[in-house]
C-alpha angles and dihedrals in degrees: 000000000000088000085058085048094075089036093050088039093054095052089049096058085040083061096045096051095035092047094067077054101058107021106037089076092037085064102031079061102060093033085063097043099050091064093043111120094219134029106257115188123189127218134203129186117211139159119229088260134121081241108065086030089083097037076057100056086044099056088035090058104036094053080054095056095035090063080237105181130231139019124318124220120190105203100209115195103202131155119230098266088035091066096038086065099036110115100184097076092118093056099091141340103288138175106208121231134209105255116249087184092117106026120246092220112032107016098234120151114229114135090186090075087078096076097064093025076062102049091056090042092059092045101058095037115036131084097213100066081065093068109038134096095196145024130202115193123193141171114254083241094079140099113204110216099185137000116292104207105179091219092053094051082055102259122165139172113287085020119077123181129241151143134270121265112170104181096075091112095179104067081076111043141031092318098067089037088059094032102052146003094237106060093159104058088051106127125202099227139129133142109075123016126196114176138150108273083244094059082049107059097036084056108041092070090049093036091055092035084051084047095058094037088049091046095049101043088086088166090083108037090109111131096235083056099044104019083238110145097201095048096222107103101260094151101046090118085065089047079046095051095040097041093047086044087058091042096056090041096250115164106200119211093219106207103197090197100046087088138037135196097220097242091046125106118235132219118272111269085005114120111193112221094200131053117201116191100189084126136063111259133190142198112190110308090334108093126167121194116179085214091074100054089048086134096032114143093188088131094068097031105101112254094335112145135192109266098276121239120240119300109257102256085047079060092044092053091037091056130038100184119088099213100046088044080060092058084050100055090043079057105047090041094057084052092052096039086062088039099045082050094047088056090049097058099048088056085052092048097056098259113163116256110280126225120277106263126171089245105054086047086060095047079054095047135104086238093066096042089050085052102051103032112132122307126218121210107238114181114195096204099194101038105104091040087055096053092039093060091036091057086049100046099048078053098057091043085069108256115137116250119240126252153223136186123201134174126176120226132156138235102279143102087252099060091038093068091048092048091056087056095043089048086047094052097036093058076044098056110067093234121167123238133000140317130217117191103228087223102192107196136153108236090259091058091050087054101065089023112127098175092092097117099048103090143014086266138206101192108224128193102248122244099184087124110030110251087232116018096040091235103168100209121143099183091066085077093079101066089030087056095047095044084053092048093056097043093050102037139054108230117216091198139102094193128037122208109202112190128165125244089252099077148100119218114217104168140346127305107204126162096232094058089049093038095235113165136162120312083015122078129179119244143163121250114258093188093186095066080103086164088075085071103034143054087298101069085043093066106040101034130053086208105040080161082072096057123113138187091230130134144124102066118045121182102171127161109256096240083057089051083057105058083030110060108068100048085047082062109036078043086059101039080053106046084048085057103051093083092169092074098052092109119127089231092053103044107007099235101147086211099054081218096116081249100151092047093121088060089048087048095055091045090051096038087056099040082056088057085032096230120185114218131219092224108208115193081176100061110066130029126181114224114261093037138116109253116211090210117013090192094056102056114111093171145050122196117184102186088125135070105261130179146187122206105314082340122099143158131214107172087199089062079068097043090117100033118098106231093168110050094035107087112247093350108161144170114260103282106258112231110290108255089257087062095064099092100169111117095206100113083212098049085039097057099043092051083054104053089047094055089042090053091044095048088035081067097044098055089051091050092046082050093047094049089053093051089049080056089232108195106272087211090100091031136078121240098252078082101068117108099222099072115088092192097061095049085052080052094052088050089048095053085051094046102048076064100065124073131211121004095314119173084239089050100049087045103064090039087064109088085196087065083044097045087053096041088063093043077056091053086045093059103041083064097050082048110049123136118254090249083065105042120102116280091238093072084058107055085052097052083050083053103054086044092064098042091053087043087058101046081044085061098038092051083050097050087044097046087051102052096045088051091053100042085062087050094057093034085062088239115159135182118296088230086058098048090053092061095046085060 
């Protein structure tokens, strides 16, 4: 008996601290509901899967912990055998619904069909849409942060609320004119829905019937029609909500920060009350993706959780600033609110206690109460447009706007040595502010990557083969890279200035000097981009007037990269897609492979917004080429073949040679400038500027092979970094190539640019990464790890035998002694 008494004791103390868990919200919620001045009923639509089981437990909990007012009901579409085997009744309340999965009729799979084939399910049998004033419908994917009273968000009948979702294409071209009657009142809308039960019921037939017509009109499935990038009508069921919405007259109040994708950034003093994790996010080294837990049975594996994320003050050392913390700790709380449920339930289910851990005691803890207590939507209407004005007019008071460069490159030797010329000029150049490389790389490549250290760096997924449709297209990565960059970073720049790898810097790009402005960004002129002008430009773009054959150099204003960026990227997925305008004739793509998608994709992205470009034939020359003013380039791009005399150079002849790692390793020295003998000032000049970009390549490659301290054994002296005089001599080489009073020119004259550019070199030393560090330093770290292993074995074996000689000697604790006497 008195072994039961501690035992007894210690579930008793479990209750008390688990009960404020699971009842606090129970009560705030009724509390809440009993004051609210209308009946307001959620819905949820699910499939009798694992899969859709956790996402379950994590809804289910989080509406708990939100307050969030009113009845639940889970609408599971299951089939009969189906639901003979299905083990999760018991997760929430739930109506079962007959499964449109596989359709009765025409035998068609689309499991998304359920969601609208539920809803009127549950309306014309449940009682409890007899008896209701509002509905709230949301995905299972989704963790609620605060209540979402539909009254509250603003809806109204005839006005339901919802958030943005700006792919929907169709709503603006031939899909909504065949699918309903009132193009013009289709929104593009999907997420959460609150609307008045009477909207409602006069839009879920429509909604499911939409949903049937969309889905069988395969015609126009094509991703330049639907803004489906896989081109299979997967999203009929959103053409379904938002035709039948037209249909019926609804007028949604789209509300663009009710919602958040974890991994995203919010909007400054904006606090999301709803968390949907339909992406893959990340914190650090730690990533979570529900599509790979699609067969995961966690709910009914005792007291197994999903990996948790990092601990809070982790998140507070991993990030600085303030704004994209805030994104972290959105992100880590969506992973412990499903955990936290997870736990729960277990508990619930009769699992068997599980082992102290330290993150179960946070998810215990007052930190993490105090973290994901409720969450109230705020909207600053006039934000944006504030900052937006204050940024204009600081730039016609005359301040200079800030600045960013970026430039997008992958993990590979290739783009590694052009890396090293883009960083060289760059630190040439004069340039304000400051440059991120865009490195797209798959999680193997980073692995075995040594090119770290090459470039200020923002690591992207890559995209070079698309995760679901196998397309294998490097060039996607560009815009990817940039809309990640935005979403993940907070940008202190008014311009941004976006280059390729493949490019020289000889001066500065700044948007001041091109008169580039909001609504009007500065490009080069890409002539062969003949679709602007043909049947091509009239399919994937509702302006094809705006477009413009434009590329290379981007200077935009960073509230038009905004907008800009993911269509960018969904115009070039599209574009990709349209394989039967591949034709020569048609795009001018030399090769018909839809190779020069990604250029298509920025045109039509900026005809959408319609975006007027400063068009500068000044600003970019590509070696080999006649320049119309030599003084004036700013900018080599040697994406072409380009020669001198018997000399030429092709950088796709050195796409598998490894520039970078090999000491010393250089491209064939171009003719000195005397040997140019021709007397033609055009021919001259163009012969000039190509020896000045090769040689241009080769000193930043010299520079970069000193920093990475290469052996001097095979090398002169002229090589060694110490001497001041040898790298003047290596400018000097570079400046007798180039002729007037160049940029370039005037750059490598000046001994201040010389003197930085060999603190840069300093500090690249003092800042290499370990791969690269002598050998020696190793073995003596190797050494102090031993030693400290030792000392660590000896203090054990000590410890132990000491231990045990007090066991057999009969000693016992003083404080035991003391009560014996």
């Amino acid at each position: 008996m008195r072994a039961l008494i501690p035992t007894f004791f210690f579930f008793f103390l479990l209750h008390l601290l688990l009960s404020p868990l699971t009842t606090t919200a129970q009560e705030g919620g009724s509390q809440s509901e009993d004051k609210l001045p209308w009946r307001m009923h959620t819905l949820f639509s699910v499939e009798c899967q694992d899969y859709f089981d956790w996402q379950t437990v994590g809804l289910m909990h989080s509406l708990q912990k939100a307050n969030h007012p009113g009845p639940v009901t889970r609408l599971l579409s299951c089939t009969e055998d189906e639901l003979r085997r299905y083990r999760g009744m018991n997760l929430a309340p739930t109506m079962v619904v007959p499964s449109m999965s596989r359709h009765p009729h025409t035998g068609d799979w689309y499991p998304a069909i359920n969601k609208p084939a539920g809803v009127v399910h549950w309306l014309e049998n449940s009682q409890d849409a007899d008896n209701v004033d509002w509905v709230v419908i949301l995905d299972a994917d989704m963790i609620v942060r605060g209540p979402l009273i539909p009254w509250e968000l603003g809806a109204e009948k005839g006005k339901p609320v919802a958030a943005y979702y700006g792919y929907l294409k169709g709503c603006d071209n031939i899909l909504a004119k065949l699918h309903t009657t009132h193009p013009e009142w289709c929104d593009k809308v999907g997420g959460i829905l609150a609307m008045h039960i009477n909207d409602l019921r006069a839009l879920a037939p429509l909604w499911l019937s939409k949903t049937e017509e969309v889905r069988d009109d395969r015609a126009h499935w094509s991703t330049n029609i639907t803004g489906d990038i896989y081109g299979m009508g997967w999203i009929s069921e959103m053409y379904g909500y938002s035709f039948g919405a037209a249909e019926v007259g609804l007028h949604h109040k789209i509300n663009d920060d009710i919602m958040i994708y974890p991994g995203y950034i919010p909007r400054p003093t904006v606090e999301p009350v709803l968390m949907h994790y339909g992406l893959p996010f990340k914190v650090g080294n730690w990533s979570f993706s529900k599509l790979e837990h699609h067969e995961d049975g966690v709910v009914y594996d005792c007291n197994r959780l999903f990996p948790p994320p990092p601990f809070p003050r982790e998140v507070e050392m991993l990030e600085p600033d303030p704004n994209i913390r805030r994104s972290l700790f959105i992100s880590i709380e969506c992973i412990n609110t499903l955990n936290e449920g997870l736990h729960l339930h277990h508990l619930s289910a009769g699992c068997p206690r599980p082992r102290w851990s330290k993150y179960l005691s946070f998810l215990k803890s007052n930190r993490f109460k105090e973290l994901t207590k409720p969450k109230y939507l705020n909207q600053p209407a006039s934000y944006t447009t504030i900052i937006n004005k204050n940024r204009i007019v600081g730039e016609l008071q005359g301040r200079k706007p800030k600045i960013h460069t970026l430039f997008s490159t992958e993990c590979s030797t290739y783009f590694d040595w052009q890396t090293v010329g883009f960083m060289h000029s760059f630190r040439l150049s004069g340039q304000p502010g400051g440059v991120t490389r865009l490195l797209s790389c798959t999680d193997e490549d980073l692995k075995m990557y040594k090119g770290r250290d090459l470039a200020p760096t923002h690591y992207v997924p890559s995209m070079t083969q698309h995760p679901l449709t196998g397309d294998l297209y490097p060039a996607i990565n560009k815009p990817a890279a940039v809309l990640h960059w935005l979403n993940h970073v907070k940008a202190d720049a008014e311009y941004v200035v976006i280059l390729d790898a493949d490019m020289i810097m000889r001066g500065p790009i700044t948007p001041w000097e091109y008169g580039a402005r909001p609504g009007h960004p500065v490009s080069a002129p890409y002539e062969y981009l003949i679709g602007c002008d043909n049947v091509l430009a009239e399919i994937h773009t509702r302006n094809p007037s705006f477009c413009e054959k434009v590329g290379g150099v981007i200077i935009m204003h960073i509230d038009d990269l905004k907008r800009f960026a993911m269509l960018w990227f969904h115009k070039s997925l599209e574009v990709r897609a349209d394989k039967e305008h591949y034709a020569t004739n048609i795009t001018g793509d030399i090769y018909a492979s839809g190779w020069i998608s990604e250029m298509y994709g920025y045109s039509f992205a900026a005809a959408e917004l319609k975006l007027r470009h400063i068009i500068r034939r000044d600003i970019m020359l590509y070696p080999g080429y006649v320049p119309e003013s030599a003084s004036s380039i700013r900018v080599f791009h040697y994406g072409l073949r380009f020669s001198v005399g018997n000399w030429s150079f092709d950088k796709a002849d050195w796409r598998y040679i490894d520039m970078v790692n090999t000491c010393w390793a250089k491209f064939p020295d171009p003719p000195e400038a005397s040997s140019i003998t021709t007397r033609d000032p055009d021919e001259r000049a163009r012969d000039l500027l190509s020896i000045e970009c090769a040689k241009t390549l080769n000193t930043a490659l010299d520079l970069h092979h000193q920093r990475r301290r290469c052996p001097t054994e095979d090398v002169t002296e002229e090589k060694k970094l110490g001497d001041k005089v040898q790298v003047d001599t290596v400018l000097s080489d570079l400046n007798s190539s180039t002729g007037g009073d160049s940029p370039g020119e005037r750059r490598l004259e000046d001994n201040l640019q010389v003197d930085t550019m060999l603190s840069d070199i300093n500090f690249s030393l003092n800042t290499s990464s370990d791969f690269h560090r002598p050998e020696a330093g190793t073995r003596s770290n190797m050494r102090w790890m031993v030693a400290l292993w030792g000392i660590f074995v000896f203090l054990f074996c000590a410890t132990f035998v000491v231990l045990s000689g007090r066991k057999r000697a009969g000693l016992k604790p003083r404080s035991f002694r003391n009560k014996k006497r």
